[in-house]
Every structure is written in C-alpha cells, then in structure tokens.
C-alpha positions as CSV (number, residue, x, y, z in Angstrom):
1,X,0.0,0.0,0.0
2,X,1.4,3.5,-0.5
3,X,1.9,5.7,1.8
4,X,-1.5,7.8,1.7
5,X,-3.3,4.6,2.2
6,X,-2.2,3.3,5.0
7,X,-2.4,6.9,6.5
8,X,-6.0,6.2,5.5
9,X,-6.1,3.2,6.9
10,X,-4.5,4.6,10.7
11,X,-7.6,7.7,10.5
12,X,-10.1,5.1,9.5
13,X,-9.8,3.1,12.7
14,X,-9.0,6.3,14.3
15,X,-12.6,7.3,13.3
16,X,-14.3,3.3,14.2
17,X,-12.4,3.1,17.3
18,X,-12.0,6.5,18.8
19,X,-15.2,8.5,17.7
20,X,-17.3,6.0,17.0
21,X,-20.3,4.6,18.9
22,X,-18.0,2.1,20.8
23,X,-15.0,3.7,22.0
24,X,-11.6,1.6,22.6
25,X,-9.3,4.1,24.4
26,X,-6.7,0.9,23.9
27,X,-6.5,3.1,20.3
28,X,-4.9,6.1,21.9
29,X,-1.7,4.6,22.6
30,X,-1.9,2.4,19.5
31,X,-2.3,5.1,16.9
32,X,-1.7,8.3,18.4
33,X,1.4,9.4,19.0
34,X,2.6,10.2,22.7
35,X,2.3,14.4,22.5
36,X,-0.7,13.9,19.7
37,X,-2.6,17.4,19.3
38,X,-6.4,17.3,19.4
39,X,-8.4,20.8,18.2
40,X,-11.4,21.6,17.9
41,X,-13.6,24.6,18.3
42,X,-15.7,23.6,20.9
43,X,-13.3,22.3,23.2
44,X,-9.8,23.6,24.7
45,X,-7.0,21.9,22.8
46,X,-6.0,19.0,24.0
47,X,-2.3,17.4,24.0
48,X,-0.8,13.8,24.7
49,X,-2.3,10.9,25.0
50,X,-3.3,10.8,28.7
51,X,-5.2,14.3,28.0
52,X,-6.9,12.9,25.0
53,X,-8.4,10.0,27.0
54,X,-9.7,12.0,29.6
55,X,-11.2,14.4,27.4
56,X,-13.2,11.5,25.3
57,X,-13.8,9.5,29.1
58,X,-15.6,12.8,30.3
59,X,-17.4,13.3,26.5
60,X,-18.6,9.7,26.9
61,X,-19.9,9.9,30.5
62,X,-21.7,13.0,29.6
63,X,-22.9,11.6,26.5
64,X,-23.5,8.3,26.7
65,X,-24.4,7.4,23.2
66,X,-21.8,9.8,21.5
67,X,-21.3,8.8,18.2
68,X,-19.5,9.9,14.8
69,X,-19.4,8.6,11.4
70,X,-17.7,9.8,8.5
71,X,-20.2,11.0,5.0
72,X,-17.7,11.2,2.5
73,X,-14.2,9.4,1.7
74,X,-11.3,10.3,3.3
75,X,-8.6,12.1,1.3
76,X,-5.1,11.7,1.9
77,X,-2.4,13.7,0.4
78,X,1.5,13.4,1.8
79,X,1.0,13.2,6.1
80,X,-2.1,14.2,6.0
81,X,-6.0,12.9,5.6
82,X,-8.8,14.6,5.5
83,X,-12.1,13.5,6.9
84,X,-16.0,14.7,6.8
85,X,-18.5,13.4,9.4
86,X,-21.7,14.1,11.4
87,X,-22.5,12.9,15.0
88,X,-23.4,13.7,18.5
89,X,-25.5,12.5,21.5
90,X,-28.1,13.4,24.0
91,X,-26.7,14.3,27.3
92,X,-27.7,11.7,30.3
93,X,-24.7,11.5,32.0
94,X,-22.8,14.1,34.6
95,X,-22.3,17.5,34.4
96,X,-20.0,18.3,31.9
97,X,-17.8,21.4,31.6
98,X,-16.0,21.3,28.4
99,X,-17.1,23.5,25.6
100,X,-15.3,26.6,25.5
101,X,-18.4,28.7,26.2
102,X,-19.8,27.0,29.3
103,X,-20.7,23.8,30.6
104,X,-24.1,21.9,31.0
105,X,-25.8,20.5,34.1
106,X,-26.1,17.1,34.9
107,X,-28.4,15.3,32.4
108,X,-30.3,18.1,30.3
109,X,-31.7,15.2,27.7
110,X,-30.7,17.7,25.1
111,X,-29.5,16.6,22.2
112,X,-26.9,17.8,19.5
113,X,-26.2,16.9,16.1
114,X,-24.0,18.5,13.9
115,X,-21.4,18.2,11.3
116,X,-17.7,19.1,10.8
117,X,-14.3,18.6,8.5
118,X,-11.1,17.2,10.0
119,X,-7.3,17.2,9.3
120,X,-5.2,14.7,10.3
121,X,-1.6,14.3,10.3
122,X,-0.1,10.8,10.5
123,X,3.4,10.1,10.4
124,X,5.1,6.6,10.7
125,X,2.0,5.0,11.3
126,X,0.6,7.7,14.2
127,X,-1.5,10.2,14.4
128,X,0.3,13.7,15.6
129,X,-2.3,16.1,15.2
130,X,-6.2,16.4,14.7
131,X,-7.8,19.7,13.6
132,X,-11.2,20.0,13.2
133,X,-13.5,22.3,12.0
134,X,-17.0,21.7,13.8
135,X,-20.3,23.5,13.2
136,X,-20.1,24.0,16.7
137,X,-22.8,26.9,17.0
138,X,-25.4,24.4,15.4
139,X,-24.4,22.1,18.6
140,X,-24.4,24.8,21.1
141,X,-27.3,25.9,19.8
142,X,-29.2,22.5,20.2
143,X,-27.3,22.4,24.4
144,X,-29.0,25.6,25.0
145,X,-25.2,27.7,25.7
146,X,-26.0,30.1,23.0
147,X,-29.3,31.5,21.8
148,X,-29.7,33.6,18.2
149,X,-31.2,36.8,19.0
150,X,-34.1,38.0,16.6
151,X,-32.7,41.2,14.5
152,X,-35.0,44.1,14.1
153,X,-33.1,45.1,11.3
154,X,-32.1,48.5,13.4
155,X,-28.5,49.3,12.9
C-alpha cells in the first residue's frame, strides 16, 4: 500500500475506534502518538495521550451514546488525511464542563447533532495532530449555551 493509504487506513480506525459509537481508548496509545494534538472549536486543545483519554472519558460519561461517522471518503495527500463526518448525542450523564463557552448541568436530555471537516496528520503509522472544523454553533445551539437573538433590522 502506498503511503497515503495506510495513512488512511491509521484515521479510519482512528474514526471506528475513537469517535465512534463504541469507544476503545486501547487506540490512543496504538495510533496516536505520545504528544498527539487534538483541536477543535468547541473544546480547549488537548495534548498527549493521557489528555486525550480524559477528554473523550468525560465526552462519553456526559454523552453516553456519543457517536460519529464519516459522510464522505477520506482524502489523503503526503502526512495528512482529511475526513468529513456528522455525530453527537443526548446528554444523560454528569455535568460536563467542556465546551469553550460553558458547561451543562447534569443530564439536560438535550440533544446535538452536527457536522464538521477534520485534518489529520499521520506520520510513521501515528496520528500527531487532529484539527477539526466543527459546526459548533449548530451544537451549542441544540445544548442551550448560546441563543440567536431576533434582528429588528435596526443598525
């Protein structure tokens, strides 16, 4: 396989194991590498591999059914694969403080949904960073953190 596909091949599993429905943290320190960067707009970066598992452990207890899929094939170019998915959950679980805007009581039942673009960059096998562009005000909009204000059309 050339190199682009099995970089593929690491941010497929990356995807099944890590965001999907049934986590397997055991992929953290298979795949990422030890000072791996995780981004995303919602959420304060995150950095090595103890850091990312608590960040998805907390997700998950929060959001019990959490779950991502990818909706398009992933690209790959050089280091670095590019993915497009949709996901979320309904919030059951604990209180969870995370998103960069505020945090949510314990279990709200509110539900988000939403879609997003990631970059990943894989060398020798493991992933070293994750960037990911999130439609983050649709989800925050869903958790109740931020509310759209009608426009009068006053300047």
């Amino acid at each position: 396989m050339s190199k682009e596909e099995n970089n593929k091949a690491v941010v497929a599993r990356w995807f099944t194991e890590f965001w999907g429905k049934n986590v397997n943290l055991a992929v953290v320190d298979e795949i990422a590498s030890p000072d791996m960067l995780l981004k995303y707009s919602l959420h304060e970066s995150r950095r090595g591999r103890a850091d990312i598992k608590a960040f998805m452990t907390d997700f998950r207890a929060a959001f019990p059914d959490l779950n991502f899929w990818g909706t398009a094939d992933l690209i790959a170019e050089g280091d670095y694969v590019v993915g497009q998915w949709e996901g979320g959950g309904t919030h059951t679980g604990p209180a969870f403080g995370d998103f960069l805007v505020g945090g949510l009581p314990a279990a709200t039942g509110r539900k988000m949904h939403f879609t997003g673009t990631t970059v990943l960059k894989v060398v020798d096998g493991k992933i070293v960073e994750e960037i990911g562009l999130d439609d983050g005000v649709t989800a925050l909009m869903q958790l109740g953190l931020i509310k759209i204000t009608a426009q009068n059309g006053d300047a």
